[in-house]
C-alpha positions, 0 to 999 in steps of 0.5 A: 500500500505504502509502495503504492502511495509513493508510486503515485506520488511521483507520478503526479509530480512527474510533469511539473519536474518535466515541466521545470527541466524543459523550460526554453532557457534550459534549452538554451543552456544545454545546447550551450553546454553540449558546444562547450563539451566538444573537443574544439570548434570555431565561429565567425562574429559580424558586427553591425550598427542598427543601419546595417553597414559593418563599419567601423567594426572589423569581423571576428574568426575564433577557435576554441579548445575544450582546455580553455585555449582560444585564437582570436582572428581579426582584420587590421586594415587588409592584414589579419591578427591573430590573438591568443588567450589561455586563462589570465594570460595572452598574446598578440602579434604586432609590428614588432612580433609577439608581445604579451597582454602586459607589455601590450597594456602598460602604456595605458589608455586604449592598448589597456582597454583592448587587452581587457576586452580580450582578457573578458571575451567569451567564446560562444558556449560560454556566453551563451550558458550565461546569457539563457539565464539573464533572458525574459519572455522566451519563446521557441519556434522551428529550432529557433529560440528567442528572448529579451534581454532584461535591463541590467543584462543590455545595459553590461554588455552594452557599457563595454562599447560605449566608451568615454571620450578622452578627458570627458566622464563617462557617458550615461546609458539610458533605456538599454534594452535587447534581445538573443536569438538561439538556433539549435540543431540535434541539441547543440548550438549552431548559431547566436545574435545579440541585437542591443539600443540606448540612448547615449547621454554625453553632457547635453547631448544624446544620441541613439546607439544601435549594434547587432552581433551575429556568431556562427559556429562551425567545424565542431570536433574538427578545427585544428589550433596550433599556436606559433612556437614564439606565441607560445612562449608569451604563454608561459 
């Protein structure tokens, strides 16, 4: 009888269990995590402002290993850069061949800010397992899931490009708002945008800030990562 009792009981708890697990952020999170659990993969980022056009921002190539091991690949002028970045540590070539991000840093000023951005960037299965837990309203629809950014969400992901000018205090973000989209095929991720606005306040002005991100992902299992023997010392 008692066995019984305990059989039924869960038997009634069994779709609200179901129901709690299958939410689409949870989705979302698990695709995420299944990407990140792949030996390797790499991606393509393109960034645009609200009217379309890709300047001034140079697309993104990236690479990642399941260790923690990422290249970054981006254009300056009509060249490509590669970067490399292994936990706290990292390395970039430039005119003068591999430099780490301390030496890039220590002048300051906008070498500094560029090593702190590639020092917090995200490859794609990590920001996505952070982003399906900061989205509200989320809806799915033929392999395609879509939420709203909440405001504190927008607003970090929004402060990083929106820099002050020099000598001038920050600028203010006002109604900062968002939303992602997710594709998902055979419960993996293949594909993210992020489409962000405010108004930026700088003194008495204010302007209308517009920027749509979109990362592709490819060549999962099968991307290939070397890293050149001086880079590897700047690791170390």
């Amino acid at each position: 009888m008692k066995k019984a009792l305990i059989i039924g009981f869960i038997g009634l708890l069994a779709p609200t269990l179901f129901a709690a697990q299958s939410k689409p952020q949870d989705k979302i999170a698990s695709a995420a995590k299944q990407l990140g659990e792949k030996p390797n993969y790499s991606w393509t980022t393109t960034i645009k402002e609200g009217d379309g056009s890709s300047q001034p921002f140079p697309g993104i190539s990236g690479k990642a290993n399941k260790g923690g091991l990422t290249c970054l690949t981006t254009m300056m002028g009509t060249t490509p850069s590669d970067v490399y970045v292994n936990g706290q540590k990292g390395t970039a070539k430039g005119p003068g061949g591999w430099r780490t991000f301390d030496e890039i840093a220590k002048p300051g000023g906008f070498a500094a800010g560029l090593v702190r951005y590639m020092l917090s960037y995200k490859v794609p299965s990590v920001e996505c397992g952070a982003l399906s837990g900061k989205l509200l309203n989320v809806n799915e629809e033929k392999g395609m899931l879509s939420g709203e950014l909440n405001g504190d969400a927008a607003k970090e992901y929004l402060e990083f490009f929106i820099p002050p000018f020099a000598g001038q205090a920050p600028p203010k973000i006002a109604d900062p708002h968002g939303s992602v989209k997710f594709w998902i095929e055979k419960g993996m991720l293949t594909k993210y945008e992020i489409d962000v606005q405010c108004k930026v306040i700088r003194g008495d002005q204010e302007s209308e800030y517009h920027r749509n991100t979109t990362v592709e992902i490819k060549d999962v299992g099968t991307t290939k990562l070397e890293v050149p023997e001086e880079a590897k010392q700047k690791l170390l």
